[in-house]
C-alpha positions as CSV (number, residue, x, y, z in Angstrom):
1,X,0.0,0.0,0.0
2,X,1.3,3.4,-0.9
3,X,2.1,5.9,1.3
4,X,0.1,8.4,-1.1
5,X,-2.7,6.0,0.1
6,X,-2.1,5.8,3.6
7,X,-1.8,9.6,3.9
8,X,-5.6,10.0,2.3
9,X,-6.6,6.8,4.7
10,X,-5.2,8.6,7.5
11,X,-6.9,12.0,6.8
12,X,-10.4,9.8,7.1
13,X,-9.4,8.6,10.0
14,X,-9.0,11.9,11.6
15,X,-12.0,13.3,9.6
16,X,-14.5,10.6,11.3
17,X,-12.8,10.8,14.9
18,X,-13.7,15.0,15.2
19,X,-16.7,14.1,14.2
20,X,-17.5,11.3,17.0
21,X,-15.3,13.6,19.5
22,X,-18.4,16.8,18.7
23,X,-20.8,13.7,19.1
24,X,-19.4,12.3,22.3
25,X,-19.5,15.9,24.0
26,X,-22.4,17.4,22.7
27,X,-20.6,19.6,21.2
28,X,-21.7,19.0,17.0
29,X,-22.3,22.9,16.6
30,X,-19.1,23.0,15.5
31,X,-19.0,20.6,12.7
32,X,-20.5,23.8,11.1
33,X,-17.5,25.8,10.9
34,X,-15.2,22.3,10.2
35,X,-17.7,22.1,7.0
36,X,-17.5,25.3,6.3
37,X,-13.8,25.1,6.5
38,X,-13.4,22.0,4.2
39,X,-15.0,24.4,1.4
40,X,-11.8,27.0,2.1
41,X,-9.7,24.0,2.2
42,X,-10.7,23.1,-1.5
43,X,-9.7,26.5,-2.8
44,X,-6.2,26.2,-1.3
45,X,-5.2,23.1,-2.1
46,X,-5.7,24.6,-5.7
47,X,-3.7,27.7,-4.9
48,X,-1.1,25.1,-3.8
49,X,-0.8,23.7,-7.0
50,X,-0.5,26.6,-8.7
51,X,1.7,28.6,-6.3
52,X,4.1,25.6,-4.9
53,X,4.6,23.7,-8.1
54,X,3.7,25.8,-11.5
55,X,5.6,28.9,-9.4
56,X,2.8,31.5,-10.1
57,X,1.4,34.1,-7.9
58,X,-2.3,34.8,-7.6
59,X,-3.9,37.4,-5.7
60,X,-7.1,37.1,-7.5
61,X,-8.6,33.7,-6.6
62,X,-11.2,35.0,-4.3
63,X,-12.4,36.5,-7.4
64,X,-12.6,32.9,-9.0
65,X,-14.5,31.6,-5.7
66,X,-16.8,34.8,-5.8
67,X,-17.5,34.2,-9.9
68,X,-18.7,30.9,-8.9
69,X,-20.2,31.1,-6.1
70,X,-22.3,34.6,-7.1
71,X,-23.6,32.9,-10.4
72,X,-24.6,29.8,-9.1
73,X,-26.5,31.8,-6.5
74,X,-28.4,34.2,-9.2
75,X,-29.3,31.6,-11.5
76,X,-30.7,29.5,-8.6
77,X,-32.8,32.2,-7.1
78,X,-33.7,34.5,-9.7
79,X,-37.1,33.9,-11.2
80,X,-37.9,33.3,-15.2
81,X,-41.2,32.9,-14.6
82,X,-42.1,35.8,-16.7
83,X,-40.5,34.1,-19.1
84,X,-41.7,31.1,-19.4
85,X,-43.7,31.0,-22.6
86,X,-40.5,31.6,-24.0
87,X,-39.9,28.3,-26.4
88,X,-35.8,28.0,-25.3
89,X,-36.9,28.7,-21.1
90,X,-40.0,26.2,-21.8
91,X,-37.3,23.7,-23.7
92,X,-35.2,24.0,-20.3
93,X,-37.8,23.5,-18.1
94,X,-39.0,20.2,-20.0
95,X,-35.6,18.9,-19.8
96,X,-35.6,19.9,-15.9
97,X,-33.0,22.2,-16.2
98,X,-35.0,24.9,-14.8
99,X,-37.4,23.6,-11.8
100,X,-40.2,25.4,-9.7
101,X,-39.4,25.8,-6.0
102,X,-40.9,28.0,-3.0
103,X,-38.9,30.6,-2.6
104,X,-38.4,32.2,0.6
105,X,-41.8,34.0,1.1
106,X,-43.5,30.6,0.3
107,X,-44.2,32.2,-3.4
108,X,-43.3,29.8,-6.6
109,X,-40.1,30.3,-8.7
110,X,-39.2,29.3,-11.5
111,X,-35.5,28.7,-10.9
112,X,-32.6,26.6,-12.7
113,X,-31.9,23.2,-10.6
114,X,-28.7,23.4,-8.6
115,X,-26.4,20.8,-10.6
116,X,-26.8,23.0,-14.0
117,X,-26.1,25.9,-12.7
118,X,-23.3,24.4,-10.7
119,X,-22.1,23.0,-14.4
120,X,-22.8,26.8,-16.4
121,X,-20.9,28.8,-12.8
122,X,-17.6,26.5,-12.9
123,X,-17.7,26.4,-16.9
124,X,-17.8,30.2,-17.0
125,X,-14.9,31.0,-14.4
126,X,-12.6,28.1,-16.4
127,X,-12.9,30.1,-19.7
128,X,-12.3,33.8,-17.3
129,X,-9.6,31.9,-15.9
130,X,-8.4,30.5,-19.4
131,X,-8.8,33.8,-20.9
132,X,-7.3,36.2,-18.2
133,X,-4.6,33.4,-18.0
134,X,-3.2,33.8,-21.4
135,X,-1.6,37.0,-21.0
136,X,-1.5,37.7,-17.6
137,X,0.9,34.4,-17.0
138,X,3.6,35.9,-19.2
139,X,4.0,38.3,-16.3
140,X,6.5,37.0,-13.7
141,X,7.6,38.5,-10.0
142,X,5.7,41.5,-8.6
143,X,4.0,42.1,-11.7
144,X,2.1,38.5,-11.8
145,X,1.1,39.3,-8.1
146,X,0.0,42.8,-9.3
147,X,-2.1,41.8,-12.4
148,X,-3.9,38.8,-10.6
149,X,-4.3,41.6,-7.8
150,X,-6.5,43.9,-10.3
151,X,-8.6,41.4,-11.5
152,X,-9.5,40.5,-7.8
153,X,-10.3,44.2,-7.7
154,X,-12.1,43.9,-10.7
155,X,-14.4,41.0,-9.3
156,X,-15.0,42.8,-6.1
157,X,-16.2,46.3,-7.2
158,X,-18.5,44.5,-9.7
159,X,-20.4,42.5,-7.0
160,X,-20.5,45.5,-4.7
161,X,-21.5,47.5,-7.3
162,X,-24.4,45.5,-9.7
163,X,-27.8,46.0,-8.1
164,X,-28.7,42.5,-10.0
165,X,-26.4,40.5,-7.8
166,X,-27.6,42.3,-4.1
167,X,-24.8,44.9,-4.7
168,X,-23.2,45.6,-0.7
169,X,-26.0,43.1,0.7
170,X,-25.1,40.1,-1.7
171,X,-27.4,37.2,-2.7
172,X,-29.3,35.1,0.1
173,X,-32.1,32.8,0.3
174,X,-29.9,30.8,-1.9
175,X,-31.1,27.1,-2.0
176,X,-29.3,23.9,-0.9
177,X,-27.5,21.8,-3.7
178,X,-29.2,18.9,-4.3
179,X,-26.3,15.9,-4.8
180,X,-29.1,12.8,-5.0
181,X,-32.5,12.9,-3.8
182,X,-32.6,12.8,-0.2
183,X,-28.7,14.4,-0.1
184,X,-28.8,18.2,0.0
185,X,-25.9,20.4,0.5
186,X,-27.3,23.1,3.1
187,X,-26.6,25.1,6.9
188,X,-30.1,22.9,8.5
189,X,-29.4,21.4,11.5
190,X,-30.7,18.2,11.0
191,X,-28.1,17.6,8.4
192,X,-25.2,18.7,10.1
193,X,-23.1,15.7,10.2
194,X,-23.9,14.8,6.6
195,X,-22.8,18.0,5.1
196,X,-20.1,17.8,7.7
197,X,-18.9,14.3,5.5
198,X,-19.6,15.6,2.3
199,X,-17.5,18.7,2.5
200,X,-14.0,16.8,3.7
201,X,-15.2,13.9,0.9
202,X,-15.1,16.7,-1.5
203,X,-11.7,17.8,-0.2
204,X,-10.4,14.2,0.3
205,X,-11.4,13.7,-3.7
206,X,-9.3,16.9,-4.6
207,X,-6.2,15.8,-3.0
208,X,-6.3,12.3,-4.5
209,X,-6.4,14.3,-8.1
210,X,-3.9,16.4,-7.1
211,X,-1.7,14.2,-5.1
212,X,-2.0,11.8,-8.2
213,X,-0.9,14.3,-10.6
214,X,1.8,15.4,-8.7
215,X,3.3,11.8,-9.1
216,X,2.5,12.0,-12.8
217,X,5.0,13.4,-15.8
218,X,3.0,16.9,-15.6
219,X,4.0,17.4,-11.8
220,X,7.5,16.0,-12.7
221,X,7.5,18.8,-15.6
222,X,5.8,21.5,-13.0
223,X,8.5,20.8,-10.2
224,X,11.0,21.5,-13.5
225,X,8.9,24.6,-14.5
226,X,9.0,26.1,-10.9
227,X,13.1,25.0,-10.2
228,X,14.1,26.7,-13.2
229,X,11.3,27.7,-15.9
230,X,14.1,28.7,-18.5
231,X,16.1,25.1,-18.2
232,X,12.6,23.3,-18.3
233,X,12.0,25.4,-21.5
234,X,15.4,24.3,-22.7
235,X,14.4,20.5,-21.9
236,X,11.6,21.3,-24.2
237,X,8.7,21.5,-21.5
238,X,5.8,23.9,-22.7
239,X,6.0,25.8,-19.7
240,X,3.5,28.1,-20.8
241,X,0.6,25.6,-21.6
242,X,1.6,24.1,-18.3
243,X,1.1,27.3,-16.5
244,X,-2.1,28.0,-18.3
245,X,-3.5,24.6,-17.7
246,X,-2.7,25.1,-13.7
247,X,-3.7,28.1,-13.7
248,X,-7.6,27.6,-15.0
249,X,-7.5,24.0,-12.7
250,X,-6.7,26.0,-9.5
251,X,-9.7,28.4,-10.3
252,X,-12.0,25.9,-11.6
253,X,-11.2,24.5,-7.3
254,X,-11.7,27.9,-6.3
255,X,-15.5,28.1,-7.9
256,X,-16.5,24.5,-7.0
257,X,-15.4,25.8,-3.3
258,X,-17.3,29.2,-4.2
259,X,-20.2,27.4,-5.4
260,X,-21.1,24.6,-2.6
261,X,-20.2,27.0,0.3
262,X,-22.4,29.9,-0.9
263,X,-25.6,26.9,-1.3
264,X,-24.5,25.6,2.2
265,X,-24.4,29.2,3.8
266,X,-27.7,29.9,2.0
267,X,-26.4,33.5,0.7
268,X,-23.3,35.0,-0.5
269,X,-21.7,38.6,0.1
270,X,-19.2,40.6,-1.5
271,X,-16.8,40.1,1.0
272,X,-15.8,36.9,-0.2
273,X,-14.5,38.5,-3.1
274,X,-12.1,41.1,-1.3
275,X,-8.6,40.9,-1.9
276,X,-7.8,40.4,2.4
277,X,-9.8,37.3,1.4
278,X,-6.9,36.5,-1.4
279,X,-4.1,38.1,0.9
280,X,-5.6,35.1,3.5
281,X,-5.5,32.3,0.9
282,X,-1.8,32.9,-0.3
283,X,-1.0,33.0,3.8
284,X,-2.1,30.1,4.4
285,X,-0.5,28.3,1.6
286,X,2.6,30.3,2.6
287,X,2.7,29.1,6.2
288,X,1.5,25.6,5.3
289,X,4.3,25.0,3.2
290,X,4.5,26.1,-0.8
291,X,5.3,22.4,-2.3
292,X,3.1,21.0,0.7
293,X,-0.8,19.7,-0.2
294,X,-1.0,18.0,3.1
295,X,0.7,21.8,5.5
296,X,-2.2,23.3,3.2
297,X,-4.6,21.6,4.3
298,X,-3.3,21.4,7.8
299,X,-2.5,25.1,8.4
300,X,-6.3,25.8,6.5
301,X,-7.7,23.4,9.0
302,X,-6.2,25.5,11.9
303,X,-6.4,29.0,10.9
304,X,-10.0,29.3,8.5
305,X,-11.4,27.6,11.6
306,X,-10.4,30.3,14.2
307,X,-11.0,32.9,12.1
308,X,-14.9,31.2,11.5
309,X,-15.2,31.0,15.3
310,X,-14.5,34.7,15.6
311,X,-11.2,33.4,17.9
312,X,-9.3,36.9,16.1
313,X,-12.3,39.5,16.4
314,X,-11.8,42.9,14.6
315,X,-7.8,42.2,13.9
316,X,-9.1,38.3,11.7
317,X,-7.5,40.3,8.5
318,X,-4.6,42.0,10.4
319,X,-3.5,38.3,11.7
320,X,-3.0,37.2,8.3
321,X,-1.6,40.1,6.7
322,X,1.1,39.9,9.9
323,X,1.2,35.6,9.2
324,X,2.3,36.4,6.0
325,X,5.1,39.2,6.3
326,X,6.9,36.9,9.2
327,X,6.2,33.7,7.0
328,X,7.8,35.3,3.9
329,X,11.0,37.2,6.8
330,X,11.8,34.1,8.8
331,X,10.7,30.6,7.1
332,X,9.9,31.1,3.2
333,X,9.4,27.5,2.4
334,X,6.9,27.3,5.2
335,X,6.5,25.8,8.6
336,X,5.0,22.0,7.8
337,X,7.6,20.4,5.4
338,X,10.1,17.8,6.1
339,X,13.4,19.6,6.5
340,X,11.7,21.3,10.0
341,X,13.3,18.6,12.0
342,X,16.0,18.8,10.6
343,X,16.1,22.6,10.9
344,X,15.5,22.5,14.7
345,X,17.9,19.9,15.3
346,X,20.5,22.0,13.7
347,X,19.1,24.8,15.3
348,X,19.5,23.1,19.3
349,X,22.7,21.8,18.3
350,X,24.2,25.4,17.7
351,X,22.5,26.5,20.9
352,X,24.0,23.9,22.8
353,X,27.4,24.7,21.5
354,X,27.3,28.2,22.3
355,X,26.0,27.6,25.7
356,X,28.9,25.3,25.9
357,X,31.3,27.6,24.9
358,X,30.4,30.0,27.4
């Protein structure tokens, strides 16, 4: 059995044991923030990839997450009722992608079903990401971070500022996402545990795609690309179609996250698509460890989940500007990696010299 396995196995494990331990001390109100954090977790594990093996910068993936989480949330709430006599909305509704639910003044809707909309919000912020992607990755260094930057910008001042999509108040009353019959992706109580499961399945799926592509020739030629992008050119790796593909596969994460966190909060705001909310990603990914899937995941565990129980009150976006700027000082390749130990060990052994010297 591979370790690769073993790892995911063991991430299960751990998964289903906080879950008993909430059960076991009646304390299963917080599985809400642990789901809620799994959804945070997807997006960074795709930021990982990008930023810890194809090398690139991105400032702008709340953008990505707020793309698909705003459109899946308008097309599932806004009513086409009015048009309905329409022959391509009456074609939709025979195939069931539009459906007729209550809405949240017990009125009728005519509404699309969750799963195409899911399909059209992640489709849409592949070809953004596919188009912005083109030019903007033939920027390296500061100017990468800057032009990733503007488009966050770009995202948030449109949400704030389109009446259509609640402009400052964002989108609520947003449906749950309907998986299966009977399986719906949503904040109710009485399926706390279930979405609880759901959401670290989702991430536990992610990371067996990524893990297994790391082991693949494309993350062989990505750890190349990030090493030394002009000698994996020279080896004849298309470094830019790598990049490229990366870089729309780390946003299509971002809007799946986007998407099944805005149906289990029912609503979505414009503050998911701030750049403090980007500034937070690349921190985490920072402090977890660039090359590191698993510190990512770890580090986004710890820190999304603090911040969701209010543990850093008014200074939440000051602690991770601050995480960052002594990440990127004192310990650049992160804090969850292998060479740690080794690094402390070293570390004591000089300590002990000096004090022996003395």
């Amino acid at each position: 059995m591979s370790a690769k396995f073993l790892q995911l196995i063991g991430l299960a494990v751990c998964i289903v044991a906080i879950q008993i331990c909430t059960q076991m001390t009646d304390s299963s109100y917080y599985l809400t923030q642990l789901t809620m954090t799994a959804y945070y977790s997807l997006l960074v594990i795709g930021l990982c990839m990008l930023i810890g093996y194809a090398g690139q910068i991105s400032l702008g993936h709340a953008g990505f997450f707020a793309i698909g989480g705003y459109m899946s949330a308008f097309l599932t709430t806004h009513d086409f009722t009015a048009i309905k006599g329409e022959p391509f909305v009456a074609f939709l509704s025979k195939i069931g992608v539009l459906v007729v639910r209550k809405d949240v003044y017990g009125g009728e809707l005519l509404a699309f079903h969750s799963w195409p909309a899911c399909i059209l919000s992640v489709c849409t912020v592949l070809i953004v990401a596919y188009v912005i992607g083109g030019p903007v990755l033939k920027l390296k260094g500061h100017y990468l971070a800057m032009a990733t930057l503007g488009f966050g910008i770009i995202i948030y001042r449109i949400v704030v500022g389109t009446s259509g999509l609640g402009a400052a108040d964002g989108i609520s009353g947003v449906p749950g996402f309907t998986l299966f019959p009977g399986v719906v992706i949503s904040g109710k109580g009485s399926g706390r545990i279930l979405n609880y499961y759901i959401a670290w399945g989702v991430v536990i799926a992610g990371m067996t795609f990524l893990l297994n592509l790391i082991s693949s020739r494309v993350g062989r030629a990505l750890s190349a690309i990030h090493g030394a992008e002009d000698a994996a050119e020279a080896m004849g790796i298309p470094t830019a179609n790598y990049k490229l593909k990366v870089f729309v596969l780390s946003a299509g994460f971002a809007a799946v996250a986007g998407i099944l966190l805005t149906h289990f909060n029912g609503s979505i705001g414009p503050s998911e698509a701030s750049v403090m909310k980007s500034v937070r990603y690349v921190a985490i990914v920072a402090i977890g460890g660039m090359t590191s899937l698993w510190g990512a995941v770890f580090m986004s565990l710890i820190l999304n989940y603090f911040s969701l129980r209010g543990s850093f009150g008014t200074y939440d976006d000051a602690v991770f500007g601050v995480i960052l700027v002594l990440i990127m000082l004192f310990a650049p390749d992160g804090l969850i990696r292998r060479q740690i130990l080794i690094d402390l060990k070293y570390f004591f052994r000089r300590f002990a010299k000096k004090e022996a010297a003395l």
